[in-house]
C-alpha positions as semicolon CSV with decimal commas, in nm:
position;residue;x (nm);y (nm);z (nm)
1;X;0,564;-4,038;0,134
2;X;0,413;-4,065;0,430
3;X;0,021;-4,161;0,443
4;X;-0,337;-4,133;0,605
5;X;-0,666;-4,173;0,516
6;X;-1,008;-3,949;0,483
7;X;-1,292;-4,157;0,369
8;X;-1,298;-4,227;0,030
9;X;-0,996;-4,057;0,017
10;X;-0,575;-4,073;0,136
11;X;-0,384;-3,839;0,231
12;X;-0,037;-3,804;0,243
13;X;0,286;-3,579;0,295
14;X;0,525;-3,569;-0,005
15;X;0,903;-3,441;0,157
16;X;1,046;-3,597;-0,267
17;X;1,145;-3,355;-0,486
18;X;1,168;-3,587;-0,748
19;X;0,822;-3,682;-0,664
20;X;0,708;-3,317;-0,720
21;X;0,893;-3,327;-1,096
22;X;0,696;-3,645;-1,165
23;X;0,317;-3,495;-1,067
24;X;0,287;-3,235;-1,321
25;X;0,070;-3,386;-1,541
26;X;-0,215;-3,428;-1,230
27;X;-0,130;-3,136;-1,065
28;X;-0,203;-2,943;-1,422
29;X;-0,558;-3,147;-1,440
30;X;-0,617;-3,046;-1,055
31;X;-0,562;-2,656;-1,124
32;X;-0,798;-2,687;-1,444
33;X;-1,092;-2,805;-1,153
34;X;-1,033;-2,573;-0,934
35;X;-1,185;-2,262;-0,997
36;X;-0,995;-2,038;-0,719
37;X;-0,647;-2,134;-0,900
38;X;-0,428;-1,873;-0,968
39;X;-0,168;-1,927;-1,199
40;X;0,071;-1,884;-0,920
41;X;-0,045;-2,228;-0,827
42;X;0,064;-2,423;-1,175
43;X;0,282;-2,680;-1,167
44;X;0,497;-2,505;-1,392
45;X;0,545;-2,153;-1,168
46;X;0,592;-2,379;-0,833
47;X;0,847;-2,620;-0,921
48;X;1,048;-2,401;-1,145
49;X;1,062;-2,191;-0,787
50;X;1,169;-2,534;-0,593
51;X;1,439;-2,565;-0,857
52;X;1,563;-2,201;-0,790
53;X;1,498;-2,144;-0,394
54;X;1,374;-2,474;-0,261
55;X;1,657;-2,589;0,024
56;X;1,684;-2,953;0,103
57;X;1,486;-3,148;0,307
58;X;1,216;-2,881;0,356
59;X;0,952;-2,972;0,046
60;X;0,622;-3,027;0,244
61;X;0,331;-3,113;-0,039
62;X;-0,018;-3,212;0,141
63;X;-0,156;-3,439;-0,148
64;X;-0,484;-3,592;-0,133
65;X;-0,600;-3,861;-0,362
66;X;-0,955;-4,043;-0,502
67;X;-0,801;-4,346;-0,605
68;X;-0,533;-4,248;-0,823
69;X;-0,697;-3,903;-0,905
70;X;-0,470;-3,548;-0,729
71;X;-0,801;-3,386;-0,590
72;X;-0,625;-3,153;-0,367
73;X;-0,300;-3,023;-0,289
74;X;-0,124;-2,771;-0,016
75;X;0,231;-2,672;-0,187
76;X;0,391;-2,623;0,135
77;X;0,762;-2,609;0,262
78;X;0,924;-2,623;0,592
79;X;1,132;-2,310;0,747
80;X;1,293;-2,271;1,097
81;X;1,324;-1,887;1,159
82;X;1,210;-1,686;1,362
83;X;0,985;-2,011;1,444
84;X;0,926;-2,338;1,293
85;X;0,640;-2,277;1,012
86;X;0,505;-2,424;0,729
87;X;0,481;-2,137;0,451
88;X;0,375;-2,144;0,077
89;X;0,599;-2,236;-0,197
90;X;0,660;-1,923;-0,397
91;X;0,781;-1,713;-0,194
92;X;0,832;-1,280;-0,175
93;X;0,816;-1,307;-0,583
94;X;0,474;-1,472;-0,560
95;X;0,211;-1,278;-0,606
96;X;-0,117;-1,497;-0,472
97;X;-0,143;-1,842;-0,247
98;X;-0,408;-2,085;-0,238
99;X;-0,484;-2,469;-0,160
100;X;-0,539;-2,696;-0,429
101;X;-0,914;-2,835;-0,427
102;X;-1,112;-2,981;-0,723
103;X;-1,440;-2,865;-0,744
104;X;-1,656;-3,158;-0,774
105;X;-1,510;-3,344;-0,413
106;X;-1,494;-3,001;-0,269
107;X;-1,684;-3,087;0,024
108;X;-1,464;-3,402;0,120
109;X;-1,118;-3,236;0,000
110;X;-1,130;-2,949;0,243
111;X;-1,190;-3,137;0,598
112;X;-0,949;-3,433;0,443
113;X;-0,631;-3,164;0,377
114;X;-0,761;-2,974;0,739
115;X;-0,648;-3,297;0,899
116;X;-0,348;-3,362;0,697
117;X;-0,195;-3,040;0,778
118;X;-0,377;-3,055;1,158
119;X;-0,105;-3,382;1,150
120;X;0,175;-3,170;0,982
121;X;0,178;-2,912;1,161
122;X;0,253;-3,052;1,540
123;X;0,568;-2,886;1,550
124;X;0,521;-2,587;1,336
125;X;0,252;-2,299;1,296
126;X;0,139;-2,257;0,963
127;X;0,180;-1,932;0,821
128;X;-0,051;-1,920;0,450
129;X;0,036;-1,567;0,333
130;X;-0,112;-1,369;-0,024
131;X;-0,450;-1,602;0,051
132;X;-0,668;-1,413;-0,238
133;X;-0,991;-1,361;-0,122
134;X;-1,250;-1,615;-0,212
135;X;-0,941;-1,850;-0,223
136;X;-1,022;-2,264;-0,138
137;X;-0,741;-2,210;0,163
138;X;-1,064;-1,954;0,344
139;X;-1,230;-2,299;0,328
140;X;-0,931;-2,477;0,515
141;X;-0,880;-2,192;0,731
142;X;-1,247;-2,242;0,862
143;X;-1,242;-2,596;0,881
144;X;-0,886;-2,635;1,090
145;X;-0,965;-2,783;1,417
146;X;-0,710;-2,584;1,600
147;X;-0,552;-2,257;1,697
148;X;-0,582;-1,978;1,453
149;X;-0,591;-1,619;1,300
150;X;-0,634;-1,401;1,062
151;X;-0,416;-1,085;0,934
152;X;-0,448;-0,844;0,576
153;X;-0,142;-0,866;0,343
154;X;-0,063;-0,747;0,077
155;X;-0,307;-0,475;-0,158
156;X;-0,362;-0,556;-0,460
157;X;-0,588;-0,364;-0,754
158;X;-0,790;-0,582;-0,991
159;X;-1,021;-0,447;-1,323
160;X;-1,326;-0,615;-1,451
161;X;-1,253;-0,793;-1,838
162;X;-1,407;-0,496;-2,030
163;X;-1,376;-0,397;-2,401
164;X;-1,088;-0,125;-2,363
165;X;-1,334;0,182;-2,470
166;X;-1,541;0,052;-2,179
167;X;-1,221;0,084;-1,882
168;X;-1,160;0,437;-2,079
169;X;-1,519;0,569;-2,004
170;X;-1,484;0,458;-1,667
171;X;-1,220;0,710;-1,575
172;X;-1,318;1,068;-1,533
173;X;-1,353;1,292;-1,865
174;X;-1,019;1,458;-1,854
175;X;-0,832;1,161;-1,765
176;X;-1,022;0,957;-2,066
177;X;-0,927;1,233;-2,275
178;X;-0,554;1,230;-2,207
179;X;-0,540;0,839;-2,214
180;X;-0,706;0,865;-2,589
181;X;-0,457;1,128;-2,647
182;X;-0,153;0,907;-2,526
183;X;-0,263;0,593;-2,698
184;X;-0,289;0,841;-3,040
185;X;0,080;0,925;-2,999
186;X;0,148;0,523;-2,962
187;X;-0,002;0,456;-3,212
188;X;0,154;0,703;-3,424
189;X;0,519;0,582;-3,352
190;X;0,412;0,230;-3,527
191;X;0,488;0,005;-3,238
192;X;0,444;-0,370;-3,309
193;X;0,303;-0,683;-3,094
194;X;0,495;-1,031;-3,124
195;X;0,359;-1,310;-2,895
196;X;0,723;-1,487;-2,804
197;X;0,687;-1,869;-2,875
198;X;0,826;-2,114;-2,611
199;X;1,169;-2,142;-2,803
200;X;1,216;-1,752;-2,773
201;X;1,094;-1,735;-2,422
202;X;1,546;-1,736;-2,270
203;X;1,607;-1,489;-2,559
204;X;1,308;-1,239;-2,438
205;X;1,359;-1,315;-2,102
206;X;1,728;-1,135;-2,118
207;X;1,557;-0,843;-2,319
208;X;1,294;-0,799;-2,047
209;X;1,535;-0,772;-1,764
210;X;1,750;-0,595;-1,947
211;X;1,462;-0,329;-2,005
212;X;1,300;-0,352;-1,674
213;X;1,663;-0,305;-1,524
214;X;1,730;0,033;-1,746
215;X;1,373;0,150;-1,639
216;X;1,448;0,155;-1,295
217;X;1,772;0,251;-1,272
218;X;1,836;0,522;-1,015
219;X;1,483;0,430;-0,866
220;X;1,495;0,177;-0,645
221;X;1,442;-0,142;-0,837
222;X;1,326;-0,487;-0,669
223;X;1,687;-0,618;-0,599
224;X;1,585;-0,962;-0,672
225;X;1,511;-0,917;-0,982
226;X;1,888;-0,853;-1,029
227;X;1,959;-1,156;-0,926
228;X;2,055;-1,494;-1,140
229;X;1,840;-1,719;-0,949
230;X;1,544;-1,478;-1,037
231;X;1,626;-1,501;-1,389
232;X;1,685;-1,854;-1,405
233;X;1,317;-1,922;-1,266
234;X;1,129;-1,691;-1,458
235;X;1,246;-1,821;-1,778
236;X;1,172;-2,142;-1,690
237;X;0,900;-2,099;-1,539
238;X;0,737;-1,887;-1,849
239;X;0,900;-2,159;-2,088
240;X;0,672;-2,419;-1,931
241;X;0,321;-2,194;-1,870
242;X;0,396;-2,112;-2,203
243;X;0,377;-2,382;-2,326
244;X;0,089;-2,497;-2,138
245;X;-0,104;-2,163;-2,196
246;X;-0,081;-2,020;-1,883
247;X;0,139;-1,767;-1,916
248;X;0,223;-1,550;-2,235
249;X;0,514;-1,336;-2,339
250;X;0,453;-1,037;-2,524
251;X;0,765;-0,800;-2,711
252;X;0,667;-0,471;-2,811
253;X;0,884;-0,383;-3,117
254;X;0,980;-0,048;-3,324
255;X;1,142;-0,055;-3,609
256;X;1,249;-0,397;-3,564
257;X;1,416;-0,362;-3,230
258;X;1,259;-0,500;-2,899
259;X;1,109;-0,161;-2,673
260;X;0,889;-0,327;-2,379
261;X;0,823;-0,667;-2,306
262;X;0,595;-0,782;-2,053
263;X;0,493;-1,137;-1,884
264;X;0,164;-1,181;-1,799
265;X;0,053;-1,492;-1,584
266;X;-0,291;-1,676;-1,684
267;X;-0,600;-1,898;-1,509
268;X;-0,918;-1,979;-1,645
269;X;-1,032;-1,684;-1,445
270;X;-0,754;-1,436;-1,387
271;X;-0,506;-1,242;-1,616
272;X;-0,250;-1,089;-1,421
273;X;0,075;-0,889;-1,596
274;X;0,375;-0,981;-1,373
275;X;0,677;-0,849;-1,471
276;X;0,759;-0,603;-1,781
277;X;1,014;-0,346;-1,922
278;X;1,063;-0,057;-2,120
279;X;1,302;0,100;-2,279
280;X;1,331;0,470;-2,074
281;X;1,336;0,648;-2,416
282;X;1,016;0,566;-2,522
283;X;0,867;0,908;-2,305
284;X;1,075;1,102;-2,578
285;X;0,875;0,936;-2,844
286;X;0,559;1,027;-2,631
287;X;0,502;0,628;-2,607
288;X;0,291;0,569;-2,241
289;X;0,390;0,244;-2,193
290;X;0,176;0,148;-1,862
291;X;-0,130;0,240;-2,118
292;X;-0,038;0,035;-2,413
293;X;0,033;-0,278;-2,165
294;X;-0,317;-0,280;-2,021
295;X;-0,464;-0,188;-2,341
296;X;-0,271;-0,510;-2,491
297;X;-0,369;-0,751;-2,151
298;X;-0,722;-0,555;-2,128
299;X;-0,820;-0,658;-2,462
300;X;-0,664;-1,020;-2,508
301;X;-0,845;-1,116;-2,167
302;X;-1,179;-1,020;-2,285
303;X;-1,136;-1,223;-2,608
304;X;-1,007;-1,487;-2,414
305;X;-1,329;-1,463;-2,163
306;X;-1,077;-1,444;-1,825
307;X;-1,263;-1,337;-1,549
308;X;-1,009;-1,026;-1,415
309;X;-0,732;-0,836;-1,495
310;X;-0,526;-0,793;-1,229
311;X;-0,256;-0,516;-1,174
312;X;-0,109;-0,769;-0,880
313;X;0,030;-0,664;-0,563
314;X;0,100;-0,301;-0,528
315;X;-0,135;0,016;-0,461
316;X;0,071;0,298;-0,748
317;X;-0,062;0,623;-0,819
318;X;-0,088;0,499;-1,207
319;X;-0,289;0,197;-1,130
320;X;-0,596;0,425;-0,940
321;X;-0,659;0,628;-1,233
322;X;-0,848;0,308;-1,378
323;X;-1,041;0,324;-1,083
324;X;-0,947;-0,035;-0,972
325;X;-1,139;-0,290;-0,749
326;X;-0,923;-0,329;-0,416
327;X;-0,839;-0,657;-0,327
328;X;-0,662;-0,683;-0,012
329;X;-0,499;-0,992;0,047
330;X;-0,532;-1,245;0,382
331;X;-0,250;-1,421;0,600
332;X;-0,393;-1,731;0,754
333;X;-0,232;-1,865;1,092
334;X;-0,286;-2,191;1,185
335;X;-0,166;-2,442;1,453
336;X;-0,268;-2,711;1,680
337;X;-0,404;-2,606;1,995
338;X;-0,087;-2,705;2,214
339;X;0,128;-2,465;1,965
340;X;-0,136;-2,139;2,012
341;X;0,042;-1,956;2,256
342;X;0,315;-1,925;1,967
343;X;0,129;-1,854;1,721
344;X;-0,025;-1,593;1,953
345;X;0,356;-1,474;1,965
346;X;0,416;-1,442;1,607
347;X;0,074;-1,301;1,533
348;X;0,179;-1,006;1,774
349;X;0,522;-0,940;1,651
350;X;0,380;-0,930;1,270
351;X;0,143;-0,669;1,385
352;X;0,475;-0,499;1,584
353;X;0,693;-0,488;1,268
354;X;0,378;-0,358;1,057
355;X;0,317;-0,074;1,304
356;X;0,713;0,032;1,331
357;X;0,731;0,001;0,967
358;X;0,411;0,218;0,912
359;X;0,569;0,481;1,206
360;X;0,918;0,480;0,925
361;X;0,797;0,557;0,677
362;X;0,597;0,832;0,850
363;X;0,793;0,974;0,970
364;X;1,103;0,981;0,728
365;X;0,890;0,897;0,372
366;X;1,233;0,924;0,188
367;X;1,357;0,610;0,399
368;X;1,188;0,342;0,186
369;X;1,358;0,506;-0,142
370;X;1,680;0,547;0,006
371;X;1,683;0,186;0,119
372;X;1,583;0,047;-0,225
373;X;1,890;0,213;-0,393
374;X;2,131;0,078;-0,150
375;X;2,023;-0,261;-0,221
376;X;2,028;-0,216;-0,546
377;X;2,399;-0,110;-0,530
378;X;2,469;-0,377;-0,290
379;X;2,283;-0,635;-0,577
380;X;2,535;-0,477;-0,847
């Protein structure tokens, strides 16, 4: 490590992987005081994703320290293309970014990791992408002494914790009618719930991939979710927020055999389903499986007093007929002032690529689809 200091407080740059295995008990006790956490920021979701994507010699984590308490934290790595940059840990499969800041030193913790990554960054714009809004890293971004900017990402849809009946009424009448109608025929066919303990997390892992592979077939599934390396991390990664209750597990089983299975991601504030799949044959048994998943997350966040239930990134058809908040996502750019005239240069080719995908797909809307199946041939 390499150090600094801020006050009361030090700061320094962790490049150790080892060092990042070692701080989970801290880190854990830092994302329980910081209200903004997602649980894309646990200790077991980010490392798990080191294990499976990291590359050598690029870990960049922005600690900062009261003594020997973690009060903040910036899980950061190092990448050289098309430009040096500092980006989040998590990658594409990660749904929401944020800094790290305890609540109580909140004041202090911000300007002390503005500085830390104002020193990090001399050679490198920092690129924060999926920043939720509200998110601590809108504090950092308006405390950086230096170059920067501001860009939406990704949509997201979001439903206030409600008793189910409530999120029904909320829909118009026909629509509540053929929901109540749906979850009838579910509950006809006898379909059970089994919350999948950490032992049984590789077992259900398989099953869910397995499902969520069948589901899409033909339709352009997310190739990296075909991948080994994708497996690998989420089952570790659920084995360990598991374990720690922030993540759960559910399989949805009839007549003894494993239908649906779903992984939903949890915060003290935020319940988010992640991943799930379902066997295709359930529409013959007239089994709506999107509505007996939120039904299932719907009602276990409001007993368990989460703040949201998010849908994640993504604006589908299915997702606006629960008339959803909106929740568009931020990427913060950052850099010193002697690096703004590149990131003036990647700002304006992000916007480029935005506006040439945008013209694609209007004009040739089958050119997304087409491109999903390909890669998911080339993934086979």
């Amino acid at each position: 490590m390499s150090g600094g200091s801020a006050g009361a407080l030090s700061v320094t740059l962790c490049r150790d992987p080892r060092q990042f295995a070692a701080l989970e008990e801290p880190w854990t006790r830092l994302v329980r005081g910081c209200p903004t956490a997602t649980p894309f920021q646990s200790h077991g979701w980010l490392h798990s994703w080191w294990l499976s994507y990291g590359k050598e010699g690029r870990l960049r984590l922005l600690l900062v320290r009261r003594g020997d308490e973690l009060v903040g934290a910036a899980p950061l790595m190092l990448v050289h293309r098309p430009l040096p940059r500092l980006v989040p840990l998590g990658g594409p499969i990660t749904d929401h970014f944020d800094v790290l800041v305890a609540a109580e030193h909140a004041d202090q913790v911000v300007p002390a990791l503005a500085r830390g990554l104002h020193r990090a960054a001399r050679a490198a714009v920092v690129d924060l992408r999926e920043v939720r809004p509200g998110a601590a890293a809108e504090a950092l971004y308006e405390a950086w002494p230096g170059a920067r900017g501001r860009l939406a990402d990704s949509t997201c849809m979001e439903l206030p914790v409600l008793p189910f009946d409530e999120l029904v009424k909320r829909m118009p009448a026909s629509g509540a009618q053929r929901v109540r109608a749906k979850l009838r025929k579910t509950d006809a066919a006898g379909i059970e719930e089994h919350d999948v303990t950490e032992e049984e997390v590789p077992q259900a892992v398989r099953t869910l991939l397995r499902l969520h592979e069948k589901q899409w077939r033909g339709r352009g599934v997310t190739p990296e979710h075909l991948r080994p390396r994708f497996a690998e991390h989420l089952t570790r990664a659920t084995r360990r927020m598991v374990r720690t209750g922030e993540g759960r597990l559910t399989e949805f089983r009839l007549d003894g055999k494993v239908v649906a299975a779903n992984v939903t991601l949890l915060s003290a504030a935020f319940s988010g389903g992640y991943l799930y799949g379902a066997d295709p044959d359930l529409r013959g048994r007239k089994v709506d499986v999107a509505t007996l998943l939120l039904r299932h997350e719907a009602g276990r966040a409001f007993a368990e007093g989460r703040g949201v239930v998010s849908f994640l990134r993504g604006n589908e058809p299915y997702k606006n007929h629960w008339r959803p908040q909106t929740v568009v996502n931020r990427r913060l750019l950052l850099a010193t002032h002697a690096l703004a005239p590149l990131l003036r240069l990647h700002e304006s080719q992000i916007t480029g690529r935005e506006r040439a995908v945008d013209a694609l797909r209007e004009a040739l809307p089958a050119a997304r689809d087409w491109r999903a199946r390909l890669n998911e041939l080339r993934v086979r």
